[in-house]
C-alpha positions as CSV (number, residue, x, y, z in Angstrom):
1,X,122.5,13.8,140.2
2,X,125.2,14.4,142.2
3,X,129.2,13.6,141.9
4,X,130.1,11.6,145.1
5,X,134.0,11.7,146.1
6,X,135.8,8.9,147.1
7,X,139.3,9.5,148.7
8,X,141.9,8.2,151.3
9,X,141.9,9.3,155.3
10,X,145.1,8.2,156.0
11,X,149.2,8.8,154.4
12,X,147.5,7.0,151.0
13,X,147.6,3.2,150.6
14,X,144.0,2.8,152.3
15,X,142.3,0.7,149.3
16,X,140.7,3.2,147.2
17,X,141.3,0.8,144.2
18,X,139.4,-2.3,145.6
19,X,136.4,0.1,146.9
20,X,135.7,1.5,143.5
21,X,135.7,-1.4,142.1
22,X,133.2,-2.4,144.2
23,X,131.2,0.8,143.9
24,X,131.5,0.9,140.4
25,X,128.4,-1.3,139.3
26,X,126.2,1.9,141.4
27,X,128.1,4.8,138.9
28,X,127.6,5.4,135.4
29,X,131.2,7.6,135.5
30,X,134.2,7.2,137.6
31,X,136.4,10.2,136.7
32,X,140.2,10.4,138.6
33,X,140.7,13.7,139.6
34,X,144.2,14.5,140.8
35,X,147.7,12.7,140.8
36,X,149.4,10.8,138.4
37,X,151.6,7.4,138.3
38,X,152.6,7.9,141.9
39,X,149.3,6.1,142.6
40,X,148.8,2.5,143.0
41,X,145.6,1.3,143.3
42,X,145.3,-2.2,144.0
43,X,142.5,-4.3,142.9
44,X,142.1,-7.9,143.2
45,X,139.7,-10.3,141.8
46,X,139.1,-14.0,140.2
47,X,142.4,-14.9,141.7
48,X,144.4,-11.7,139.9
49,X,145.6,-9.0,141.5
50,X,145.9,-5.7,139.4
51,X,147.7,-2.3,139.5
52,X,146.5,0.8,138.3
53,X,148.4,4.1,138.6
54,X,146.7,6.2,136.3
55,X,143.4,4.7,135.2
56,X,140.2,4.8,137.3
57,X,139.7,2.0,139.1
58,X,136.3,1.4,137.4
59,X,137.9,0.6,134.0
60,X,137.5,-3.8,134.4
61,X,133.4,-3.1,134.4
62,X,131.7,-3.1,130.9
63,X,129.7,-0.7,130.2
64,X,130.8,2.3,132.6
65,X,132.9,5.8,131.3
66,X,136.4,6.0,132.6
67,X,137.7,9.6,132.3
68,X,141.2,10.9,133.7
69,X,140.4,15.0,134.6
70,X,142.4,17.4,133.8
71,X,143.7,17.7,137.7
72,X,145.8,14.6,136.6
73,X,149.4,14.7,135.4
74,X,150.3,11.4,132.5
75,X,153.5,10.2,132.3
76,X,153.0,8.5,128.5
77,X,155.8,5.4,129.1
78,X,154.0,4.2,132.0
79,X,150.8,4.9,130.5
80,X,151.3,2.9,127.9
81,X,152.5,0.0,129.8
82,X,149.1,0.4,132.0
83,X,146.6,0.2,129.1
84,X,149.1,-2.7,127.5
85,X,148.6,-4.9,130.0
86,X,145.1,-4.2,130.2
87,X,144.3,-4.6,126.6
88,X,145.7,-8.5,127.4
89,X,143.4,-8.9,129.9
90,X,140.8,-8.6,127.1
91,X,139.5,-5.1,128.9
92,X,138.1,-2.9,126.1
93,X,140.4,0.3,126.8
94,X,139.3,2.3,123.8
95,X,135.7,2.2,124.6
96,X,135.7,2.6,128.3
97,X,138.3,5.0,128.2
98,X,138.8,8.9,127.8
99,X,141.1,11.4,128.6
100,X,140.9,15.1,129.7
101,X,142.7,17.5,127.2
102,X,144.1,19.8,129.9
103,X,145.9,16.9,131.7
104,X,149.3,17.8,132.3
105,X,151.8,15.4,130.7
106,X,155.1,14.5,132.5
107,X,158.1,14.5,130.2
108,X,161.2,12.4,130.7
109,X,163.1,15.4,131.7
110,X,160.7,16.2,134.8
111,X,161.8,12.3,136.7
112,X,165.6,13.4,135.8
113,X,164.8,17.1,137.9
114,X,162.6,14.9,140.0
115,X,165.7,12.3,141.1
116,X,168.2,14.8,141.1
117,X,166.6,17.6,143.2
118,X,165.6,14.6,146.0
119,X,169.1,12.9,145.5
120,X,170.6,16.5,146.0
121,X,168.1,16.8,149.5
122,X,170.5,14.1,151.1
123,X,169.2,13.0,154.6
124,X,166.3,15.9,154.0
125,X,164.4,14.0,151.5
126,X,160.7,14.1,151.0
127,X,160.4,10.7,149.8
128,X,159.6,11.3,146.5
129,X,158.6,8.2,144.3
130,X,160.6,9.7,141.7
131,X,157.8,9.4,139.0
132,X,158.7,13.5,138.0
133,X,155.0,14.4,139.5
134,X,156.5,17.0,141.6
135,X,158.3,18.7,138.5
136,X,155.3,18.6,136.4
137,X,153.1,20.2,139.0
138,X,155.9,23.2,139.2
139,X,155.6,23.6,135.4
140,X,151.9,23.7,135.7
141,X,151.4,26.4,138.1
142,X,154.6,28.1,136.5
143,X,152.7,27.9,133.4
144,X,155.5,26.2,131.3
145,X,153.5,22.7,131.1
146,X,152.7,20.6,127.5
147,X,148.9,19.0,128.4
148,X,147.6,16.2,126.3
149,X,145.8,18.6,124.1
150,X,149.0,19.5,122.9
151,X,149.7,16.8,121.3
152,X,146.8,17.7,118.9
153,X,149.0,21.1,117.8
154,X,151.4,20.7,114.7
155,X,154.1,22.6,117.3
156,X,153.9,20.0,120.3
157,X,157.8,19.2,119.1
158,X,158.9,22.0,118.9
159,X,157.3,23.2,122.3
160,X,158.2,20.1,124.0
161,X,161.7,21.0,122.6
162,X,161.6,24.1,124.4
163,X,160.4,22.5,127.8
164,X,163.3,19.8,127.9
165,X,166.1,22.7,127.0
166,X,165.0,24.4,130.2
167,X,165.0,21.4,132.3
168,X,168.6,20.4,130.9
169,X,169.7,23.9,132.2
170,X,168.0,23.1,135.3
171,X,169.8,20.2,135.7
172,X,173.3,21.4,135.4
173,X,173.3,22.6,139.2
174,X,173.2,19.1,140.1
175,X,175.8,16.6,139.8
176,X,173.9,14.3,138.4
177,X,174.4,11.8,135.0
178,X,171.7,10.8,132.8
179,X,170.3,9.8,129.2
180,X,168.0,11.3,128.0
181,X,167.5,10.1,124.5
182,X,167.2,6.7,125.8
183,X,164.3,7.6,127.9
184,X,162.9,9.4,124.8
185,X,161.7,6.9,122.8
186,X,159.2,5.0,125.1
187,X,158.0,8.3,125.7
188,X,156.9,9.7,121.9
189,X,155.9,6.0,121.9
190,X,153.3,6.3,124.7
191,X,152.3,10.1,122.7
192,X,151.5,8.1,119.6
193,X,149.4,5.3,121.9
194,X,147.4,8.7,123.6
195,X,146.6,10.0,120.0
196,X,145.0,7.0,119.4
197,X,142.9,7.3,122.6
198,X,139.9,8.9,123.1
199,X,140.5,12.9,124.0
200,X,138.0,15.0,125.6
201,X,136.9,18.4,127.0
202,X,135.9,16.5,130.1
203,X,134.6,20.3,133.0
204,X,131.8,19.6,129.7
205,X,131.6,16.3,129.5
206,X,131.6,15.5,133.4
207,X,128.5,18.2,134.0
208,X,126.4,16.8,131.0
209,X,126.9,13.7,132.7
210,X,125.5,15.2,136.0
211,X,122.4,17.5,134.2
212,X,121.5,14.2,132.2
213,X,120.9,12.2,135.6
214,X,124.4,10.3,135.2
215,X,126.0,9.3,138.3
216,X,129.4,10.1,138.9
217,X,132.1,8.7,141.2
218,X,135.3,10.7,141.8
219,X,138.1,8.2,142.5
220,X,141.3,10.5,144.5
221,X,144.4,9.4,145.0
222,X,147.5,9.1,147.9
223,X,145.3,10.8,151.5
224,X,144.0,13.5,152.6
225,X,147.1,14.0,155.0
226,X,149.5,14.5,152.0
227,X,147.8,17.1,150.6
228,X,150.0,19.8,149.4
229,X,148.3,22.6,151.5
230,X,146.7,20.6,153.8
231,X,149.1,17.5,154.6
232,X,152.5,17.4,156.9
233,X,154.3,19.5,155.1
234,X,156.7,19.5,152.9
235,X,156.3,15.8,153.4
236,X,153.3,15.6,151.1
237,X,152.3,15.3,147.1
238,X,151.7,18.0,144.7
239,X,148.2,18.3,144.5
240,X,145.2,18.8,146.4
241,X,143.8,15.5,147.7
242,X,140.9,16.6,149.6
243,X,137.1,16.6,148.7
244,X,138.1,20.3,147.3
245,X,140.0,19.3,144.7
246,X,137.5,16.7,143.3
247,X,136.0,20.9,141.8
248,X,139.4,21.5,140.8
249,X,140.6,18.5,139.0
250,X,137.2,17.8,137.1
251,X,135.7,21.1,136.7
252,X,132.4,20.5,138.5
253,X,130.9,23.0,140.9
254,X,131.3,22.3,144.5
255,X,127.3,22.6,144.6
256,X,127.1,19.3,142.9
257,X,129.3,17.2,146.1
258,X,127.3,14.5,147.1
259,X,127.9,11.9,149.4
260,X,131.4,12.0,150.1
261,X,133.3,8.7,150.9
262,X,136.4,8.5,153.5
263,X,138.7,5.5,153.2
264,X,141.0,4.7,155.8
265,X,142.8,1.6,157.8
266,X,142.3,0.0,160.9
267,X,145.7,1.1,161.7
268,X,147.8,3.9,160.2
269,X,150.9,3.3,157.4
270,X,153.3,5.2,155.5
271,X,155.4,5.4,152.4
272,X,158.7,7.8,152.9
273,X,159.8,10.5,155.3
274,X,157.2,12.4,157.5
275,X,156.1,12.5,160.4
276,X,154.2,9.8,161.8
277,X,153.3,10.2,165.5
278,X,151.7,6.5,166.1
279,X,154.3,4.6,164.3
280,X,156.0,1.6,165.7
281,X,159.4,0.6,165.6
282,X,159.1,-3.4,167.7
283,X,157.8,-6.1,166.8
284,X,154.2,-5.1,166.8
285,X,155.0,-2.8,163.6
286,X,156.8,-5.7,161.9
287,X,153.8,-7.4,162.4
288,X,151.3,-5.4,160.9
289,X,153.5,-5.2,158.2
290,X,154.0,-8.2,157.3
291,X,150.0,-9.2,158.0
292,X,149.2,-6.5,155.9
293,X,151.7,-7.2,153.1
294,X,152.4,-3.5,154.1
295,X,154.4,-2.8,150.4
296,X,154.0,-0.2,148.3
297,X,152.3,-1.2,145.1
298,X,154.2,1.7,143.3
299,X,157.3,2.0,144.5
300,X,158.0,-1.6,146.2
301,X,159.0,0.2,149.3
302,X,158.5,-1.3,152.8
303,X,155.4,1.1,154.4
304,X,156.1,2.1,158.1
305,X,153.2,0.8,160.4
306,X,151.2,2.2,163.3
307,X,148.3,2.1,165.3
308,X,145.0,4.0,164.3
309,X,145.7,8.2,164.9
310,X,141.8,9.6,165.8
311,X,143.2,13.2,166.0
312,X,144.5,13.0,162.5
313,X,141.5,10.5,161.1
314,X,139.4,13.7,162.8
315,X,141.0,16.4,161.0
316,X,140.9,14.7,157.4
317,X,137.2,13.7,158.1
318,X,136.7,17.6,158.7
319,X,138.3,18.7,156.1
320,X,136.9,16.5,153.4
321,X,133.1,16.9,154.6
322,X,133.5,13.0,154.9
323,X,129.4,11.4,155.4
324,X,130.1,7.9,155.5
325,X,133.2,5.7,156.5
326,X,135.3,2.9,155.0
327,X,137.3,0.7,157.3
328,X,139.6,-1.2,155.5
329,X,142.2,-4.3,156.7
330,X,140.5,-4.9,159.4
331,X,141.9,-8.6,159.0
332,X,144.9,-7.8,160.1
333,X,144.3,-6.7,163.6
334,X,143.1,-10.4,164.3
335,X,145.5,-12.1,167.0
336,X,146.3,-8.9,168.8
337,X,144.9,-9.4,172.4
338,X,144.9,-5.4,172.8
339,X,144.9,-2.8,170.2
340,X,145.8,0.2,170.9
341,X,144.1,3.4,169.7
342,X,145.9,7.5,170.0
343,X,143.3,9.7,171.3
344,X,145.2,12.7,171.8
345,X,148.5,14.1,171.3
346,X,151.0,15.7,174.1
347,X,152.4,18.8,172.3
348,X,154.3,21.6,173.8
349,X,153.7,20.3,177.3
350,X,149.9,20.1,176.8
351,X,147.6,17.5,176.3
352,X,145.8,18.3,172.6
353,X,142.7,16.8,170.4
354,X,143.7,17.9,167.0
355,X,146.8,17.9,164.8
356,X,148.7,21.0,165.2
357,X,150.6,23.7,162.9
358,X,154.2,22.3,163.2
359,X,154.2,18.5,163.1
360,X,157.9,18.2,161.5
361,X,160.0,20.5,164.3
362,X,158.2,19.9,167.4
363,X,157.8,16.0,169.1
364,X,154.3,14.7,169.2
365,X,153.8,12.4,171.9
366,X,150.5,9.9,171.2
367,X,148.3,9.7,174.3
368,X,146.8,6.2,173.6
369,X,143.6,4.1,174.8
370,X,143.4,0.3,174.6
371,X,141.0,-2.2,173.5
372,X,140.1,-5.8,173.5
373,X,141.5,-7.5,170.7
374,X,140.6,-10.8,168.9
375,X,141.6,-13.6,168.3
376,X,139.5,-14.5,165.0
377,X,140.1,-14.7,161.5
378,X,138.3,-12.3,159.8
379,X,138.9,-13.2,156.3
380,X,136.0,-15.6,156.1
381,X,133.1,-13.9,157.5
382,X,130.8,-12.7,155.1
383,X,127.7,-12.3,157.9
384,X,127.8,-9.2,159.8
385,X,125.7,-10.6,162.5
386,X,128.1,-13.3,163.5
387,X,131.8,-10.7,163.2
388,X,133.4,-11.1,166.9
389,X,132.1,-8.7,169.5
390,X,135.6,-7.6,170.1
391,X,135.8,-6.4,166.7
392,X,131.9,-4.9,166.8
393,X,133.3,-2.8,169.7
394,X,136.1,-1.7,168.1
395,X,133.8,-0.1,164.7
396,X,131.7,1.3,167.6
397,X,134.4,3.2,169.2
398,X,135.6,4.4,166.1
399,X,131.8,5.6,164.9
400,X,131.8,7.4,168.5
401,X,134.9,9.0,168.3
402,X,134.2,10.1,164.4
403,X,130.2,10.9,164.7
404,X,130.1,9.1,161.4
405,X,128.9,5.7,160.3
406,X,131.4,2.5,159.1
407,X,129.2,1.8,156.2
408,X,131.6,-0.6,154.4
409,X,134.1,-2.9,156.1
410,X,136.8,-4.9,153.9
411,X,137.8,-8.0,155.6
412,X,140.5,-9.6,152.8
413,X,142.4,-8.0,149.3
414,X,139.4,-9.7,147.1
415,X,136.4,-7.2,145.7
416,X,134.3,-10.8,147.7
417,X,135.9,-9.9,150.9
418,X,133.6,-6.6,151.4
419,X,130.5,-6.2,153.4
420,X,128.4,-3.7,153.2
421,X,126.9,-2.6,157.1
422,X,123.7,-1.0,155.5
423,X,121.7,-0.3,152.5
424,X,123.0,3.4,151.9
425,X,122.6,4.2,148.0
426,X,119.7,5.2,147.1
C-alpha cells in the first residue's frame, strides 16, 4: 500500500477537515503530519459543527488509527481541552488515538516569546496566531526542544526547568508583562492527560502499517503557499506544508507517496499579513466573506477574500505532485453574474505565468479573465448531472488550466454536501 497526502492549495482554510472526514471510511490510518494548534479543521455533521486543531480529522470514525507524527508540535492546555470535548461527545479518544514520541511540545513560555516577538514587529507583523508554534519550531531545529517522549524521563522537570529559564532571559529584551505560573498549571495538567494517552514510535508504526497492506491518509495542515521554504515569505508558518513534508513529519520514505490530494477554494482567502495579489477590497470581497462565513476557526479573525489565483494554484500543484483536485465552496460563487479568474501576473513591467521570487517588495498586478456566473443555489444539488452549466464550465476551465481532474466538489459545510465526480479509489 501506499500513503496518500492530503493538503491545502491555497493560504490554509481550504476544508481539509471536512474532506478527511469524508475520506476517512476508504483509510485504515490518518496520521497529521506537521503543524500544531494553529490549525483549525472544521468538520460538520448531524447538525454539529466541530474544531480540531491537533487531532486528525479522522478521529469521529470507529474503528480507524489516529496518530499525530512527530512533524507536529502539542501545546498540552489546548490539547487537553480538544480531547475533553471530544470524550463528551461519546468519541472513544483512548482507543482511536496515538501520539508520536518525538512530537515537539510547546511550553507556556514559547506563546509569551511568541506574543512578544510579533507585538515587538509593530506594523511588520507576520500575523502570527500567537499559539507559540513559531518558538517551538526555533527550539527544535536549535535543538533545545522537550518532545512528548520526554515526559516519559524522570528529568522532564528539571529539563523543562531549563528550557523556561532561557526563554525568561529571552524575554527580557522585550517590554512585555506576563504570568507565567498562572499559565503553568493547565499546562502540567494537559502532561498528566498525554501520559495517560497512548505514546508511540510512530516512522515504525506508520511503515508496518504500509508493509502490512494498511492504508494510510496523511491529513497536512495551513497551504502549500505558507510553507516555510516554499510560501511568501516571511509571511508563512514554521513547517513544511507540501507533499515533502508528509516524509518528514511521519517518517515514511518518499517511495511510498501515492495518490496525492490538493484542496483548494473556488476563490482565494487569507488569515493575517501577506501578500495577496487577487484580493478584494469592495463589496465583492465583503461578499464572499460573509457567504463563506469567511472566519478563522482558530483565531476568530475576519479572512481577506479574493478571486481564484491560477498562477499560484499552478505553482502549489507543482510543487506538491498534486494527481487529483478538490474544489471546495463552490456554493458561494452562486449569484455572481461574472466571476472573475487571474491568469497571469504583471510584474516588473512584464506580463508573467508563475509566482515569482519577490512577492512582498515588488507590486503584483493580477491579469484577470471572466466568466459566466450563476445564479443557482448550489447547496442542494446532490446530482452531478443536473449542476448549472455555468458552473460545469467553470470546473472545466479550471481542469484545463491545471491538466488535473476536480474529482471531488463540496457544495455546503456538511460531510452530505460532497459529491464525488468519479469512481477514483481503487
Amino acid at each position: 500500500m501506499k500513503v496518500d497526502v492530503l493538503l491545502g492549495l491555497q493560504w490554509g482554510d481550504e476544508g481539509k477537515g471536512k474532506v478527511v472526514d469524508v475520506l476517512t471510511p476508504r483509510y485504515d490510518v490518518i496520521a497529521r503530519f506537521q503543524g500544531g494548534p494553529n490549525a483549525g479543521h472544521t468538520l460538520e455533521f448531524e447538525g454539529t459543527k466541530h474544531v480540531l486543531h491537533t487531532i486528525p480529522s479522522g478521529i469521529f470514525h470507529d474503528g480507524k488509527s489516529n496518530v499525530i507524527g512527530n512533524g507536529v508540535v502539542i501545546d498540552p492546555v489546548v490539547f487537553k481541552k480538544e480531547i475533553d470535548a471530544l470524550v463528551s461527545r461519546g468519541v472513544n479518544v483512548k482507543s482511536n488515538l496515538k501520539i508520536s514520541r518525538k512530537a515537539h511540545l510547546i511550553i507556556p513560555s514559547h506563546r509569551l516569546i511568541d506574543a512578544a516577538s510579533e507585538a515587538a514587529k509593530g506594523k511588520e507583523k507576520i500575523g502570527s496566531t500567537l499559539k507559540g508554534i513559531g518558538p517551538a519550531y526555533m527550539d527544535k531545529t536549535g535543538r533545545n526542544g522537550l518532545r512528548v517522549g520526554d515526559i516519559e524521563h524522570p528529568d522532564f522537570l528539571s529539563n523543562y526547568k531549563k528550557l523556561v529559564d532561557k526563554h525568561i532571559a529571552i524575554l527580557k529584551q522585550y517590554d512585555f508583562e506576563y504570568d507565567l505560573p498562572a499559565m503553568e498549571q493547565g499546562f502540567f495538567e494537559g502532561i498528566a492527560m498525554l501520559n495517560d494517552l497512548t505514546l508511540i514510535d510512530s516512522e515504525y508504526e506508520l511503515n508496518r502499517n504500509v508493509r502490512n497492506g494498511q492504508s494510510v491518509l496523511a491529513e497536512g495542515a495551513q497551504g502549500s503557499l505558507l510553507d516555510i521554504d516554499f510560501g511568501s515569505y516571511p509571511f508563512v508558518t514554521s513547517s513544511h506544508t507540501v507533499t515533502a513534508g508528509t516524509c518528514i513529519g511521519l517518517g515514511v520514505p518518499p517511495s511510498s507517496i501515492g495518490e496525492v490530494y490538493g484542496i483548494f477554494k473556488a476563490y482565494c482567502t487569507r488569515v493575517g499579513s501577506g501578500p495577496f495579489p487577487t484580493e478584494l477590497f469592495d463589496e465583492t470581497g465583503e461578499t464572499l466573506r460573509k457567504r463563506g462565513n469567511e472566519f478563522g476557526s482558530t483565531t476568530g479573525r475576519a479572512r481577506r477574500c479574493g478571486w481564484l489565483d491560477l498562477p499560484a494554484l499552478n505553482y502549489a500543484i507543482m510543487l506538491n505532485g498534486v494527481t487529483q483536485l478538490i474544489m471546495m465552496k463552490s456554493d458561494v460563487l452562486s449569484g455572481f453574474d461574472q466571476i472573475k479568474v487571474c491568469t497571469h501576473y504583471k510584474y516588473r513591467g512584464k506580463v508573467i505565468d508563475y509566482v515569482p521570487y519577490d512577492v512582498v517588495n515588488e507590486p503584483i498586478e493580477p491579469v484577470y479573465e471572466e466568466l459566466e456566473g450563476w445564479s443557482e443555489d448550489l447547496t442542494g444539488y446532490n446530482d452531478l448531472e443536473k449542476l448549472p452549466q455555468a458552473f460545469l464550465n467553470y470546473i472545466s476551465y479550471i481542469e484545463n488550466a491545471t491538466g488535473l481532474p476536480i474529482t471531488i466538489l463540496s457544495v455546503g459545510p456538511d460531510r452530505k454536501q460532497t459529491m464525488v465526480r468519479e469512481e477514483v479509489f481503487k
